[in-house]
C-alpha positions as YAML, in Angstrom:
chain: A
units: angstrom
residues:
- id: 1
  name: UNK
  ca: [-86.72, -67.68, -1.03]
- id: 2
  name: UNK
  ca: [-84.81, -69.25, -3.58]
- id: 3
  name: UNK
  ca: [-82.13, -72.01, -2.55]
- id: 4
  name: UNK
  ca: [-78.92, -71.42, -0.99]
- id: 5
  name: UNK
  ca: [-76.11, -72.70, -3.16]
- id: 6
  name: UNK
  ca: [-72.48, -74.51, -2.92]
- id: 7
  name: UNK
  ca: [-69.42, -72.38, -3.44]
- id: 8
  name: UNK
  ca: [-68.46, -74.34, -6.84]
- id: 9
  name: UNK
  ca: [-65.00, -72.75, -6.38]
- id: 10
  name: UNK
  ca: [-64.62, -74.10, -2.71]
- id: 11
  name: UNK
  ca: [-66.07, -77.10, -3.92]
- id: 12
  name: UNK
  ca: [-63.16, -77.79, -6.30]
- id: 13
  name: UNK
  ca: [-60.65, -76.85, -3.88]
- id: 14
  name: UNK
  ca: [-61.14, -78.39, -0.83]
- id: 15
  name: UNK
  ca: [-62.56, -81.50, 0.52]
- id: 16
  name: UNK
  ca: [-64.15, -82.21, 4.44]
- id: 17
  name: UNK
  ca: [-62.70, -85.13, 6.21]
- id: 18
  name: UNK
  ca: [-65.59, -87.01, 8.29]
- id: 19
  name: UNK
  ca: [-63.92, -85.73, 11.68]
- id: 20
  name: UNK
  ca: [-64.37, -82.17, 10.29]
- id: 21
  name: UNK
  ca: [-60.93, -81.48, 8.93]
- id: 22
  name: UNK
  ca: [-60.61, -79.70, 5.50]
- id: 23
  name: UNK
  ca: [-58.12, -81.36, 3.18]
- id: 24
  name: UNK
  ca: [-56.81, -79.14, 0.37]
- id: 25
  name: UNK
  ca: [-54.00, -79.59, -2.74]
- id: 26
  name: UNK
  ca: [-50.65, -78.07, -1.70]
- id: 27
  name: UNK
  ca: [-49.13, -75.06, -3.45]
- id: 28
  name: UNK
  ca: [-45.93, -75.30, -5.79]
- id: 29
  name: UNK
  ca: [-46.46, -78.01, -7.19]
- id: 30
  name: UNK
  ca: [-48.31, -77.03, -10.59]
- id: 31
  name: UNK
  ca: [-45.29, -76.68, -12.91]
- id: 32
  name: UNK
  ca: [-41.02, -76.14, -12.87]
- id: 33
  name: UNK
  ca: [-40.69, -78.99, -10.68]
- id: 34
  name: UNK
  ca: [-37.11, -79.63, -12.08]
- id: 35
  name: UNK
  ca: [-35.19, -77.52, -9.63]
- id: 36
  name: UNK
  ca: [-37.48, -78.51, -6.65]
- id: 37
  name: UNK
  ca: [-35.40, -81.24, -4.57]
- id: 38
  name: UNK
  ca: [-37.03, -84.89, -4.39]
- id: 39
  name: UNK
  ca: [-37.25, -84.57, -0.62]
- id: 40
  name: UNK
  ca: [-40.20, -81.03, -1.02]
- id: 41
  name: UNK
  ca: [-41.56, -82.78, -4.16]
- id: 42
  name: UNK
  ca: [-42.31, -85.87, -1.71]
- id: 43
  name: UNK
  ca: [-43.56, -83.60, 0.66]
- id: 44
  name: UNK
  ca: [-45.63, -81.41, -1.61]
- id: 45
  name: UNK
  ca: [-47.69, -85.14, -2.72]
- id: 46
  name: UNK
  ca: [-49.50, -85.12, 0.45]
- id: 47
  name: UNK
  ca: [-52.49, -82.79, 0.67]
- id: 48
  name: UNK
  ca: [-52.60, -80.32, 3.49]
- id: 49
  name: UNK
  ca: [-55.10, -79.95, 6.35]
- id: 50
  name: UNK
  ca: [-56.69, -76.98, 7.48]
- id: 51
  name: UNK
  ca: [-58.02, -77.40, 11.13]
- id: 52
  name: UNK
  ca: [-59.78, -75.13, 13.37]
- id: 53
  name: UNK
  ca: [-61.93, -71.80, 13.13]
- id: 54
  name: UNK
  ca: [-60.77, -71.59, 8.97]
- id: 55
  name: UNK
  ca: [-61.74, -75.16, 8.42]
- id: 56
  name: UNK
  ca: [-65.42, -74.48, 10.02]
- id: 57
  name: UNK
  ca: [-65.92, -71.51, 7.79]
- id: 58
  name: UNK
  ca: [-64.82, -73.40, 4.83]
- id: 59
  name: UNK
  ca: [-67.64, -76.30, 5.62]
- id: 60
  name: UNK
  ca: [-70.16, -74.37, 5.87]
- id: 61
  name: UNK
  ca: [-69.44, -72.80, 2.32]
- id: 62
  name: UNK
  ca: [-69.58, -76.02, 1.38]
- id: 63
  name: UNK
  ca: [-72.96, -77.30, 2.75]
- id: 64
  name: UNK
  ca: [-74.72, -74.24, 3.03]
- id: 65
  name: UNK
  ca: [-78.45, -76.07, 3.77]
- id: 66
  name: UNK
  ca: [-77.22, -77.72, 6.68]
...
């Protein structure tokens, strides 16, 4: 049987937390940032968390021997 393998795309996406929580970049923030209000830029810095049923999926994508 050959190995089972890391989603490399997951893997350079999102990122597990050690109580199980999936932390993950926030969207609109890539580019035309001038018309964005300081206040949602500020907002936008902080990554997001993904919790729950998604976030178990999402680890085991990542660490698919365990």
């Amino acid at each position: 049987m050959p190995k089972q393998k890391t989603h490399k795309g997951m893997q350079k996406r999102f990122k597990v937390t050690g109580t199980g929580k999936v932390k993950h970049r926030n969207s609109n923030r890539g580019h035309i940032m001038g018309k964005k209000s300081a206040s949602r830029k500020r907002r936008l810095r902080q990554d997001g968390v993904i919790c729950g049923t998604l976030a178990k999926k999402i680890a085991l994508a990542l660490k698919p021997g365990a």
